[in-house]
The first five atom37 places (N, CA, C, CB, O) and aatype in JSON, in Angstrom:
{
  "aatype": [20, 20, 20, 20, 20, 20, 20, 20, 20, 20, 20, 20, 20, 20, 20, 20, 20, 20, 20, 20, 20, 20, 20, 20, 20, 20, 20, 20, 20, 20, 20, 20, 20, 20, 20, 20, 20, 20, 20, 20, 20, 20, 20, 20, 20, 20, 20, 20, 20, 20, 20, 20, 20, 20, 20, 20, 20, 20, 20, 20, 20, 20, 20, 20, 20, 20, 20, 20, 20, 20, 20, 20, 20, 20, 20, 20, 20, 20, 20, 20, 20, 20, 20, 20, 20, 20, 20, 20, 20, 20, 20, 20, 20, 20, 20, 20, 20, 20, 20, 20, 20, 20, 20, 20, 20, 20, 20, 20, 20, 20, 20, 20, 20, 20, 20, 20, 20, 20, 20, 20, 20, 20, 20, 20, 20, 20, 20, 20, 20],
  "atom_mask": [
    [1, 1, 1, 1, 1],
    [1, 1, 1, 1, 1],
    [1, 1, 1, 1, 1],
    [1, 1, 1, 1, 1],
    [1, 1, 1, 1, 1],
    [1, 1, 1, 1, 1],
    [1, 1, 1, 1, 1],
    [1, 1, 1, 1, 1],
    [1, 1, 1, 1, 1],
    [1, 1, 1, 1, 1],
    [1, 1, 1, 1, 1],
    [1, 1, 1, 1, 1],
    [1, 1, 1, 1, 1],
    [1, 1, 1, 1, 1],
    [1, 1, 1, 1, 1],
    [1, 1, 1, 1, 1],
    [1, 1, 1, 1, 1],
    [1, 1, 1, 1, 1],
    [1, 1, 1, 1, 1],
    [1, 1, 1, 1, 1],
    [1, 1, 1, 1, 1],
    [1, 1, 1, 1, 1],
    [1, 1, 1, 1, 1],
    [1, 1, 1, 1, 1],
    [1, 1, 1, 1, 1],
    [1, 1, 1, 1, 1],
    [1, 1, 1, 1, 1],
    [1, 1, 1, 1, 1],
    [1, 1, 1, 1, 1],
    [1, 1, 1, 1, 1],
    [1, 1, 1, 1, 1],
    [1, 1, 1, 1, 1],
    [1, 1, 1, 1, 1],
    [1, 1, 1, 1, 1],
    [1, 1, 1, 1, 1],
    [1, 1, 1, 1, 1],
    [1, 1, 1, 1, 1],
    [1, 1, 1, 1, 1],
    [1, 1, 1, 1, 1],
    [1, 1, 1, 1, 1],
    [1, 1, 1, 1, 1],
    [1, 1, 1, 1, 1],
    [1, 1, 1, 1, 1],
    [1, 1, 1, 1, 1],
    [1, 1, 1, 1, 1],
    [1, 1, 1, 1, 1],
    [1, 1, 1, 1, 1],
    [1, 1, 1, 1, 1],
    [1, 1, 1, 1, 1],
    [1, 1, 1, 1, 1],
    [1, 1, 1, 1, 1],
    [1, 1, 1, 1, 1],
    [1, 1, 1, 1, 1],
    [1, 1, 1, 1, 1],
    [1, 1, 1, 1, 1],
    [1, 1, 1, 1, 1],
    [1, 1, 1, 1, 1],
    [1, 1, 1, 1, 1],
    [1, 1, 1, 1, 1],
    [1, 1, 1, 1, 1],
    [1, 1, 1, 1, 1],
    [1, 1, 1, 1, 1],
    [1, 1, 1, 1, 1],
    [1, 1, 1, 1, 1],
    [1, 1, 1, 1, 1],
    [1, 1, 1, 1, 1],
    [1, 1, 1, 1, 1],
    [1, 1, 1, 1, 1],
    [1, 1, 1, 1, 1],
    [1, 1, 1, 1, 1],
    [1, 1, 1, 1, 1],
    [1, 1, 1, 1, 1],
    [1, 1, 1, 1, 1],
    [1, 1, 1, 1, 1],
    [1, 1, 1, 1, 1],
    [1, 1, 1, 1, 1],
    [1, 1, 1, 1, 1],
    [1, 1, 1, 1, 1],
    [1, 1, 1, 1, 1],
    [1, 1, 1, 1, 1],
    [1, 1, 1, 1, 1],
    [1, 1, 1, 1, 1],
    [1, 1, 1, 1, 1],
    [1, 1, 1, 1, 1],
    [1, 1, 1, 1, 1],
    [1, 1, 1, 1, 1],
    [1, 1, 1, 1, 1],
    [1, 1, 1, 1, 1],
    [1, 1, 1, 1, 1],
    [1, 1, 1, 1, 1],
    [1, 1, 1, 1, 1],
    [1, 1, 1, 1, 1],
    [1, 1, 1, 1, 1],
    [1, 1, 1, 1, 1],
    [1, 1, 1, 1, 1],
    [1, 1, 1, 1, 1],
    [1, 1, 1, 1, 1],
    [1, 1, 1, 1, 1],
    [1, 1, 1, 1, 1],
    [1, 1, 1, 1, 1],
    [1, 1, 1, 1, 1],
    [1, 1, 1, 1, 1],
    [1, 1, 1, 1, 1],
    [1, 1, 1, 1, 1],
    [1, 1, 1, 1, 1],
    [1, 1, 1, 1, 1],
    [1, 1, 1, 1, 1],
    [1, 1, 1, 1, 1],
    [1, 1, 1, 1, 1],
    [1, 1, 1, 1, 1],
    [1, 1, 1, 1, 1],
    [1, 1, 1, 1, 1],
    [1, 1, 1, 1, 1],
    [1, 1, 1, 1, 1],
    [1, 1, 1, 1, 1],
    [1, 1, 1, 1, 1],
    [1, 1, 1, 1, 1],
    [1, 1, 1, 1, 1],
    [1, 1, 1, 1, 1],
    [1, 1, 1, 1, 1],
    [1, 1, 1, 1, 1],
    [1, 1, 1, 1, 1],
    [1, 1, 1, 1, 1],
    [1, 1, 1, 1, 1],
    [1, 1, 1, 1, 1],
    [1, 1, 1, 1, 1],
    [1, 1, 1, 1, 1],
    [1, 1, 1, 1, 1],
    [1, 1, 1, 1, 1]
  ],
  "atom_positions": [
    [[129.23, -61.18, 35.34], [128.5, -60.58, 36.44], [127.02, -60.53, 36.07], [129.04, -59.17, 36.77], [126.53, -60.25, 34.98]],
    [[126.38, -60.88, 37.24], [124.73, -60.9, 36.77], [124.27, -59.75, 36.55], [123.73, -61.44, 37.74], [124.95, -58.89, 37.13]],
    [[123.69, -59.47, 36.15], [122.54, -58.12, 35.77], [121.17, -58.19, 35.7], [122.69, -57.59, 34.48], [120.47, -58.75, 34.86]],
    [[120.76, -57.37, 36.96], [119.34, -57.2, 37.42], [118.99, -56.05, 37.24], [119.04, -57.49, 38.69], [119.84, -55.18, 37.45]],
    [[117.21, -55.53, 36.66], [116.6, -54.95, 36.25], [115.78, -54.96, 36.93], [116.47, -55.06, 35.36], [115.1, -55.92, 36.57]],
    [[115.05, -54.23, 38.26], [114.04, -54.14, 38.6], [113.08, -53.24, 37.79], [114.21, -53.89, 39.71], [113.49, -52.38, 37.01]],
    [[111.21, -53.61, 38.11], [110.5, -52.6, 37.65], [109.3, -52.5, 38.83], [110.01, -52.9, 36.1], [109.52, -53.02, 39.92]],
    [[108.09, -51.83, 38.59], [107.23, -52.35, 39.1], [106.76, -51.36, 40.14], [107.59, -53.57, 39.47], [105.57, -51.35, 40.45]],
    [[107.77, -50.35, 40.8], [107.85, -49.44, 41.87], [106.5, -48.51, 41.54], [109.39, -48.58, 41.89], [105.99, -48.63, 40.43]],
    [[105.88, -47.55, 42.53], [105.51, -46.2, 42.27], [104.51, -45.76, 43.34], [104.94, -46.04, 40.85], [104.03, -46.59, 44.12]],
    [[104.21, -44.55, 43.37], [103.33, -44.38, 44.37], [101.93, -45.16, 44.61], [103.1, -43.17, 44.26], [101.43, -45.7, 43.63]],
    [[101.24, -45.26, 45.9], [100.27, -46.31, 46.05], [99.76, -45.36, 47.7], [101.08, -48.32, 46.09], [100.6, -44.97, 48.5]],
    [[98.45, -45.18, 47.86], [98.01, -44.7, 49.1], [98.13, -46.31, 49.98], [96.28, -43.88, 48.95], [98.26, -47.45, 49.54]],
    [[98.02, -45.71, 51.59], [98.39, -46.91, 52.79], [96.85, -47.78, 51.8], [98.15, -46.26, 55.26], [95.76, -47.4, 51.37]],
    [[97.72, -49.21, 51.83], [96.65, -50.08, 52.27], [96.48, -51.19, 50.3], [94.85, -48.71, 52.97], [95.98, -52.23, 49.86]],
    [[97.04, -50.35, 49.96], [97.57, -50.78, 47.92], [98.47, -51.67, 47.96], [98.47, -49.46, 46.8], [99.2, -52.09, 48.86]],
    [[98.33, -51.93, 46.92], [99.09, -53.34, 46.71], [100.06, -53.11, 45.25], [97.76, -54.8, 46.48], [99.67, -52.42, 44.3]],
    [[101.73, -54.03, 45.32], [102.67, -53.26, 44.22], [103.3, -54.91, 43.62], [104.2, -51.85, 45.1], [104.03, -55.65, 44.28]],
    [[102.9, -55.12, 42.58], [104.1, -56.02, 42.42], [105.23, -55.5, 42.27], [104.05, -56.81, 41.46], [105.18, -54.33, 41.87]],
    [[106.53, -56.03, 42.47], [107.91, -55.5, 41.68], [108.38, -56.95, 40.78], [109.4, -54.93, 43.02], [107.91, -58.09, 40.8]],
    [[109.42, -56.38, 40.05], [109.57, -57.52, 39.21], [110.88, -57.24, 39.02], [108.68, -57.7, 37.94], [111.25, -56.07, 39.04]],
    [[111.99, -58.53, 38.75], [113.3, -58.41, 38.85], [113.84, -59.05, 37.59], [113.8, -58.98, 40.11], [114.13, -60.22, 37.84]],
    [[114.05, -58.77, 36.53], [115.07, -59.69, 35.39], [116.1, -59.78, 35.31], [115.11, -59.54, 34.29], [116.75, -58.78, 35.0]],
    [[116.82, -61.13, 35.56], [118.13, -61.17, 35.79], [118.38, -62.19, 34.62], [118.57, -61.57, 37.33], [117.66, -63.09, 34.21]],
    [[119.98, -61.67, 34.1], [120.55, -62.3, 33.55], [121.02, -63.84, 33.51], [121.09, -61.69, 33.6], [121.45, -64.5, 32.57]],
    [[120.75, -64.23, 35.11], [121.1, -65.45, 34.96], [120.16, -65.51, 36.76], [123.09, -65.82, 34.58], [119.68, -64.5, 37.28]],
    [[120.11, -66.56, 37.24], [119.21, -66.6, 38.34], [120.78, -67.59, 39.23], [117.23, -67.57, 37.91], [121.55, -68.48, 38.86]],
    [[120.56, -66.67, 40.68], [121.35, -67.37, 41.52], [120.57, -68.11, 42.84], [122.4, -66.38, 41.94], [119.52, -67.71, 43.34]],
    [[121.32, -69.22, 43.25], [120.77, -70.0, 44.02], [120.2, -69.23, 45.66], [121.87, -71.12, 44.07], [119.38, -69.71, 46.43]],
    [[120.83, -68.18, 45.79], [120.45, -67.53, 46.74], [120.43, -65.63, 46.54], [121.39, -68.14, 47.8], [121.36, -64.82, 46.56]],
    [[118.21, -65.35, 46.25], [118.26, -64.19, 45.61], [117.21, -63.55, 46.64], [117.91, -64.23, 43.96], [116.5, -64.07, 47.5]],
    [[117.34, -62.49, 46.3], [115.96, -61.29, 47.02], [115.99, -59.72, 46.97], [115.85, -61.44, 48.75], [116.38, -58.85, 46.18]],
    [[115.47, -59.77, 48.04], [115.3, -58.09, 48.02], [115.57, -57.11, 49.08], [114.0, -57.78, 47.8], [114.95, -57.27, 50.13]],
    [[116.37, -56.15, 48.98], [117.15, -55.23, 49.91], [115.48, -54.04, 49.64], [119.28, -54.57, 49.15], [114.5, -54.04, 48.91]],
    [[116.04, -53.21, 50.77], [115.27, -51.72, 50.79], [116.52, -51.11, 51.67], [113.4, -51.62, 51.69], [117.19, -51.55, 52.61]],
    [[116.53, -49.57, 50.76], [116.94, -48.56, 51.51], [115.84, -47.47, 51.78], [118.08, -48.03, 50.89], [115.3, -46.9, 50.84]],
    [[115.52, -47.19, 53.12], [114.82, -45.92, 53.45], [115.2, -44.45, 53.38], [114.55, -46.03, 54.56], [116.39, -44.25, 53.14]],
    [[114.56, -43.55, 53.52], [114.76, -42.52, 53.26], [115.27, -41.89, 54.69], [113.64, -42.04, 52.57], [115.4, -40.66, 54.72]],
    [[115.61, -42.79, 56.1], [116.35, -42.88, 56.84], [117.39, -43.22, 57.01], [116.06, -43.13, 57.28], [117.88, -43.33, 58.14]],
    [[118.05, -43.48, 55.86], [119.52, -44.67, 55.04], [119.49, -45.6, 55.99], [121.48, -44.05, 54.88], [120.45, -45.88, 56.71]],
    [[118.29, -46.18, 56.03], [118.55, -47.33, 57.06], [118.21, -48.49, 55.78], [117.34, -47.34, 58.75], [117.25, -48.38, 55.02]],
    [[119.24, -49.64, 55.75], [119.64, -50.55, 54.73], [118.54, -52.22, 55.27], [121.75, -50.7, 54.83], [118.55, -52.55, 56.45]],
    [[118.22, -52.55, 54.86], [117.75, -53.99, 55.68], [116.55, -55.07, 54.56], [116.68, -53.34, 57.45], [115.62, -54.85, 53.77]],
    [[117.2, -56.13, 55.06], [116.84, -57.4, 53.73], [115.17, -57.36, 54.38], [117.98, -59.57, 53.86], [114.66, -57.22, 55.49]],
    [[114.67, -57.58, 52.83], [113.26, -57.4, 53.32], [112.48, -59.17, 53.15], [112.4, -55.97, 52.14], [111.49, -59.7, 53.66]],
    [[113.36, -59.57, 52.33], [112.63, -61.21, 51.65], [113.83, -61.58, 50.44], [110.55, -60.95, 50.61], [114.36, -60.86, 49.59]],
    [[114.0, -62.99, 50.77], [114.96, -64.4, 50.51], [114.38, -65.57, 50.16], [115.72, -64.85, 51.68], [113.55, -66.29, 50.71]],
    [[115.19, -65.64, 48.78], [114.05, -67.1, 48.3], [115.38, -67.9, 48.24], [112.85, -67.09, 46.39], [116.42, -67.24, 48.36]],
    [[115.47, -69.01, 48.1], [116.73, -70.23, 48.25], [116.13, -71.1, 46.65], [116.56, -71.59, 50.28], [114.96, -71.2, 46.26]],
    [[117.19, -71.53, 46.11], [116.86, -72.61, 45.15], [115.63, -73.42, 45.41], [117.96, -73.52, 45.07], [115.26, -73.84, 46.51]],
    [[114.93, -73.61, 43.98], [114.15, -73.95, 44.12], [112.69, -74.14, 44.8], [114.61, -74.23, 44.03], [111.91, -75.02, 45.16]],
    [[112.86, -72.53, 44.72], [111.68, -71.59, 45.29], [111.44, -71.28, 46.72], [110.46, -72.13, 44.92], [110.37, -70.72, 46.98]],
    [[112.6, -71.67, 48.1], [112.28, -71.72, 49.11], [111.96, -70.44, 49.57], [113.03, -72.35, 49.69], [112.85, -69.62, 49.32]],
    [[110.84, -69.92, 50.25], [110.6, -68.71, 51.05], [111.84, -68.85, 52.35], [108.81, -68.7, 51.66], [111.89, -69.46, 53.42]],
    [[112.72, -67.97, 51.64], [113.76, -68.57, 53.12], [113.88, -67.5, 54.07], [115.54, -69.0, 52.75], [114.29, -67.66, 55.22]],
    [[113.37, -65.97, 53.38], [113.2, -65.17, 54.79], [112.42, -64.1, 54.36], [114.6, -64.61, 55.56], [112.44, -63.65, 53.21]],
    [[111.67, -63.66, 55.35], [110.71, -62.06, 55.36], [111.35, -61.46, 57.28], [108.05, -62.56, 55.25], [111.45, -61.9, 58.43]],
    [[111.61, -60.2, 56.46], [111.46, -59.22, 57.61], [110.42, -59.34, 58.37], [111.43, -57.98, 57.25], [109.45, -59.74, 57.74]],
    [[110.24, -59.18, 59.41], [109.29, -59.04, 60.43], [108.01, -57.96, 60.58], [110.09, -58.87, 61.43], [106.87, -57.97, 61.03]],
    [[108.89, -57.04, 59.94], [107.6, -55.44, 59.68], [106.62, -56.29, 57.98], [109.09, -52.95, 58.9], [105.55, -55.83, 57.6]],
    [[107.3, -57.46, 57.3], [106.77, -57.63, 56.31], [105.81, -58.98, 55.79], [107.72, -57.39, 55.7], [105.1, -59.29, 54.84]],
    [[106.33, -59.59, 57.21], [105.63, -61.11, 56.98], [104.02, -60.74, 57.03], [106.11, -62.4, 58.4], [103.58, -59.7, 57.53]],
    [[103.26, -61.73, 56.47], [102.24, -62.12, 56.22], [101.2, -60.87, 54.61], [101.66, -62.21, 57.92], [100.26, -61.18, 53.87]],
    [[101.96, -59.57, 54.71], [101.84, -59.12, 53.51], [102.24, -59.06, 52.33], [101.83, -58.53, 53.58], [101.45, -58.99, 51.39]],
    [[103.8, -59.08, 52.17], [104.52, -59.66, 50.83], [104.82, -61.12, 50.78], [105.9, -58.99, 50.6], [104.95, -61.92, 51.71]],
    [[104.88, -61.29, 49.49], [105.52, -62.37, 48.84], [106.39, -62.88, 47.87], [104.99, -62.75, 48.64], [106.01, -62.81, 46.71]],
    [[107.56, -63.42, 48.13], [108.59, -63.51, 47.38], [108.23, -64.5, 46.44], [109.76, -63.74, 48.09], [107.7, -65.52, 46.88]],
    [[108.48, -64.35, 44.82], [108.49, -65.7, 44.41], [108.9, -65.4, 42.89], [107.02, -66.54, 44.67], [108.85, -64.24, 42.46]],
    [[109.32, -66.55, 42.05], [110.33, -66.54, 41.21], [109.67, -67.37, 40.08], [111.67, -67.07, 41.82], [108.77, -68.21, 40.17]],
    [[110.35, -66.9, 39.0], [110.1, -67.47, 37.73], [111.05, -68.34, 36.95], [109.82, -66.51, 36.99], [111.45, -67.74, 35.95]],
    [[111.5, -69.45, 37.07], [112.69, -69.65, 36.71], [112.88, -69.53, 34.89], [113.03, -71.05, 37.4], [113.88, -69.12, 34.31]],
    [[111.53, -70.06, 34.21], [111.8, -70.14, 32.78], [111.61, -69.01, 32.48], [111.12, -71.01, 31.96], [111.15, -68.92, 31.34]],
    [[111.74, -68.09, 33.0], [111.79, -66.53, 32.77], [112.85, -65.7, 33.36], [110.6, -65.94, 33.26], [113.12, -64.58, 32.95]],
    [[113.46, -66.3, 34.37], [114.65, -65.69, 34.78], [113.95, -64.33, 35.47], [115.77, -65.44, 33.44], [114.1, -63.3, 34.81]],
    [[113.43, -64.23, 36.35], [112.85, -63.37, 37.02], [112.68, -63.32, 38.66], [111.82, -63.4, 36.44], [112.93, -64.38, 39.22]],
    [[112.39, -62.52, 39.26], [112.07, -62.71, 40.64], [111.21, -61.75, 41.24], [113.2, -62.75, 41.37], [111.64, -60.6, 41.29]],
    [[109.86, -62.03, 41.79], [108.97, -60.59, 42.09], [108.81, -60.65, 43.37], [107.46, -60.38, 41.41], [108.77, -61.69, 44.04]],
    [[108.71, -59.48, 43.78], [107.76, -59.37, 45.19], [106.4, -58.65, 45.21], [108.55, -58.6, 46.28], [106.27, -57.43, 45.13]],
    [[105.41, -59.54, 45.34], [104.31, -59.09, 45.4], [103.93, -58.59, 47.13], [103.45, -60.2, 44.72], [104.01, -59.31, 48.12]],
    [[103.53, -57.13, 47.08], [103.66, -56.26, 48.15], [101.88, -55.64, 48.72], [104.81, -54.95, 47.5], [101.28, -54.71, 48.17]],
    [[101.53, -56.15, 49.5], [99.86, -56.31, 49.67], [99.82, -55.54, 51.03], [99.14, -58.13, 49.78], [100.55, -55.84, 51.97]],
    [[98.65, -54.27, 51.07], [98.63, -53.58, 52.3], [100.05, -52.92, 52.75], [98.14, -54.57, 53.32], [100.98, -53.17, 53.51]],
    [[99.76, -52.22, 52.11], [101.1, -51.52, 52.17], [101.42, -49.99, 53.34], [101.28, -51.06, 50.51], [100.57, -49.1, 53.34]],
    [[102.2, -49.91, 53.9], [102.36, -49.09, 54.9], [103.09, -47.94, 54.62], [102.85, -49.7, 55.86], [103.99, -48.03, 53.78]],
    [[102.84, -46.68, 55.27], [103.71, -45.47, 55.25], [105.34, -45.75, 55.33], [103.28, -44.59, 56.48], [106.2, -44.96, 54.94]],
    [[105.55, -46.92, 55.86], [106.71, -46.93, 56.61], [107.5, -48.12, 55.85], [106.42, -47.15, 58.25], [108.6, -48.58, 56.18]],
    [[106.73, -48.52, 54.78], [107.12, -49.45, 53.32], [108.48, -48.22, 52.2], [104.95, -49.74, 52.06], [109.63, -48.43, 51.81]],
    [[107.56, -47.04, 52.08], [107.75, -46.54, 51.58], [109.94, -46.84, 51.33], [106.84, -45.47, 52.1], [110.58, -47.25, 52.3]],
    [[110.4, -46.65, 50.43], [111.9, -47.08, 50.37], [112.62, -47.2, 48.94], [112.0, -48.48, 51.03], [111.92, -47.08, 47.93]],
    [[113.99, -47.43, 48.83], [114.02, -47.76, 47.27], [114.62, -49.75, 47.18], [115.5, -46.32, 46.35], [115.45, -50.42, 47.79]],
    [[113.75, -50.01, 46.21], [113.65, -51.29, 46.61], [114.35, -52.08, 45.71], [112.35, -51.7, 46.75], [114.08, -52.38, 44.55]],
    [[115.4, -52.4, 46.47], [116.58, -53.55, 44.95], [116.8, -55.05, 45.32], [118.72, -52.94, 44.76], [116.91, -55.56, 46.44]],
    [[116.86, -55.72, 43.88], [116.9, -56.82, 43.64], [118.4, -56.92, 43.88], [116.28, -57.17, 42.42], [119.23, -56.09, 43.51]],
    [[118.66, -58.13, 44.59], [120.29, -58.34, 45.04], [120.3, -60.27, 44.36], [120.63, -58.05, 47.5], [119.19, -60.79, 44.35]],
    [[121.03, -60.81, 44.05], [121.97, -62.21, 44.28], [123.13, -62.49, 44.74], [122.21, -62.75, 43.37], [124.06, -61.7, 44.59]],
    [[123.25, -63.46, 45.27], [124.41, -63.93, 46.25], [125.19, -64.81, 45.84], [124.03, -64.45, 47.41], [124.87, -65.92, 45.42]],
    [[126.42, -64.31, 45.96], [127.87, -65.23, 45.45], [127.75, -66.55, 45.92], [129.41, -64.68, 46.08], [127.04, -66.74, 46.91]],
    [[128.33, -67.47, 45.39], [128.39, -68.47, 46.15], [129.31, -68.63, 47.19], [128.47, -69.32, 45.48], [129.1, -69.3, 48.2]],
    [[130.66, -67.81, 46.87], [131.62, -67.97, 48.29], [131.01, -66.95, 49.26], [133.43, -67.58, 48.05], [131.73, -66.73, 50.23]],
    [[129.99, -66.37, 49.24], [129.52, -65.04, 50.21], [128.1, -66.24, 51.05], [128.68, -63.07, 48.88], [127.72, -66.35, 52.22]],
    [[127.8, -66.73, 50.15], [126.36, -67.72, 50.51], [127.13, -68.91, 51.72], [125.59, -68.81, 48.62], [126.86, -69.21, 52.88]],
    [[128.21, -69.36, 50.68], [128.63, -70.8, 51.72], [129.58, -69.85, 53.28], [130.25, -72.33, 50.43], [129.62, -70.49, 54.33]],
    [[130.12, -68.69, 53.26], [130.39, -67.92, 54.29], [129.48, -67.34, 55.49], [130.83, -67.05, 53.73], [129.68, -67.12, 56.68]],
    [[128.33, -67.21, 54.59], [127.73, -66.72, 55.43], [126.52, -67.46, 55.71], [127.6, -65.53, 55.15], [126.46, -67.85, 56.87]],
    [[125.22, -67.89, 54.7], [124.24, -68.46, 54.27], [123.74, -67.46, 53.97], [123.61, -69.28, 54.92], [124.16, -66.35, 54.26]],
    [[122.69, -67.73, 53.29], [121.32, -67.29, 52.58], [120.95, -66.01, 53.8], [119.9, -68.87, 52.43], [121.3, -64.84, 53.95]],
    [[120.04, -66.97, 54.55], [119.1, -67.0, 55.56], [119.91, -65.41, 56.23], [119.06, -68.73, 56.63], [119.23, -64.39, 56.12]],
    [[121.29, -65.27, 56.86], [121.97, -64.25, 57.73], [122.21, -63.58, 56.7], [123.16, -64.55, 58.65], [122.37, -62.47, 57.21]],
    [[122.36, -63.44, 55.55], [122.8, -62.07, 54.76], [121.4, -61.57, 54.96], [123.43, -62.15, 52.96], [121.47, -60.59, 55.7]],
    [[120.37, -61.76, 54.68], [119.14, -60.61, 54.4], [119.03, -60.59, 56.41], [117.14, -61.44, 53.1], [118.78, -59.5, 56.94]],
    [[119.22, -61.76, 57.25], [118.66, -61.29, 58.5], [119.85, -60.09, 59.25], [118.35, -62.78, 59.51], [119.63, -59.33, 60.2]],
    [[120.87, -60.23, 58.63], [121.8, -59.31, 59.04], [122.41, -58.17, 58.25], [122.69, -59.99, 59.39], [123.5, -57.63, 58.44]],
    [[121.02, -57.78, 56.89], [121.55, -57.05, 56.76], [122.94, -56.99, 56.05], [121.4, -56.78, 57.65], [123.43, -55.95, 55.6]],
    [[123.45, -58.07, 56.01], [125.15, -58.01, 54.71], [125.04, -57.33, 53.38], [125.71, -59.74, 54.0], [124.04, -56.8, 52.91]],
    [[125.71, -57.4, 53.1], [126.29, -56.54, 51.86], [126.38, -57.76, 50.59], [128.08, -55.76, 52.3], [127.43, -58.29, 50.2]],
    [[125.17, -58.0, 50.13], [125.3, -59.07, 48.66], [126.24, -58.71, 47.77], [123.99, -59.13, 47.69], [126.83, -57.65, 47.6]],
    [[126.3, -59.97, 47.1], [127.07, -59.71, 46.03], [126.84, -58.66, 44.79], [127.18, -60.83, 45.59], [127.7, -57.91, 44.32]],
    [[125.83, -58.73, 44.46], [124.94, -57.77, 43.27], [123.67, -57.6, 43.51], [124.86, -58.33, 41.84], [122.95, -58.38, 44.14]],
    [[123.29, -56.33, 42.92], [122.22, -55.19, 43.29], [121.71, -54.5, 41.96], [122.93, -53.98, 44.32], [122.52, -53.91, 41.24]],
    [[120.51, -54.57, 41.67], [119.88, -53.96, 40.72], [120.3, -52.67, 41.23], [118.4, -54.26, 40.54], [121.02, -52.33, 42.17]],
    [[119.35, -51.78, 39.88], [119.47, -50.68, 39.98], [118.56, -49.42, 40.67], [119.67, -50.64, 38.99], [118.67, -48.19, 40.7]],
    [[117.54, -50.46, 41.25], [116.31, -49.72, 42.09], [115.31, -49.59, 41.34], [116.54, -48.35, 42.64], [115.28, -49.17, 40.19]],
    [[114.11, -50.14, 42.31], [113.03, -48.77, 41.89], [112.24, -48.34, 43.06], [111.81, -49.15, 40.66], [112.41, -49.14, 43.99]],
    [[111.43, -47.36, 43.38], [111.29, -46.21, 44.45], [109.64, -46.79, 44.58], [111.65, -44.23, 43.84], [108.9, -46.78, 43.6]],
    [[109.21, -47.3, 45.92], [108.21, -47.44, 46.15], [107.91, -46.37, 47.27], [108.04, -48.71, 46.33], [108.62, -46.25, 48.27]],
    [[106.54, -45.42, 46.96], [106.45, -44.26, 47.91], [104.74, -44.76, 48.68], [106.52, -42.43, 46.85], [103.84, -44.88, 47.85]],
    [[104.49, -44.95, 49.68], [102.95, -45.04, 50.53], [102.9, -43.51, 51.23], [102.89, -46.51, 52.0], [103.65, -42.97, 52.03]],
    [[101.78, -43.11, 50.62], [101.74, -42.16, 51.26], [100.04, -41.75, 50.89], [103.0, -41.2, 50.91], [99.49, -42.35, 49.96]],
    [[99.19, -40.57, 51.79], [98.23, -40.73, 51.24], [97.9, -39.49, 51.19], [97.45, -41.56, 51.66], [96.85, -39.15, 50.65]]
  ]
}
């Protein structure tokens, strides 16, 4: 089973910028990043596909974050720019099975919200000012 380590989280006033950073034990062909709010509302925020594809951003998140990966490092960050009250969340690194990927794809687990295969252990990004 893979094992992911996020870091990178912490408070930041509106408008700051956060990298996060993800170390995984082994890198899967289809990886990213979940947020839970402090509304338990669950929802994929950004999806990278083998070989670095930007394969999805939330809509509240496009054009400010950026997903992107390290492979000879086994890593995966999201760099998080202008950041909003409503960012605020706990933010985990997930990878996707391959029988969950070829079931479902990439692309519909983070746009719908599914339930990945594996999930770091969080870390807590707070905007507030």
């Amino acid at each position: 089973q893979v094992q992911l380590a996020e870091s990178g989280g912490g408070s930041v006033q509106p408008g700051g910028s956060l990298t996060l950073s993800c170390e995984a034990s082994e890198m899967y062909q289809c990886m990213g990043w979940f947020r839970h709010t402090s509304e338990k509302k669950r929802e994929g925020v950004a999806a990278i596909y083998t070989g670095g594809v930007r394969l999805y951003y939330d809509d509240s998140v496009k054009g400010r974050f950026t997903i992107s990966q390290d492979l000879a490092k086994n890593t995966l960050y999201l760099q998080m720019n202008n950041l909003e009250p409503d960012d605020s969340a706990m933010y985990y690194c997930v990878a996707v099975g391959e029988s969950l990927m070829q079931e479902y794809g990439c692309y519909n687990i983070f746009r719908g919200g599914f339930d990945p295969s594996y999930w770091g252990q969080g870390t807590q990004v707070t905007v507030s000012s």
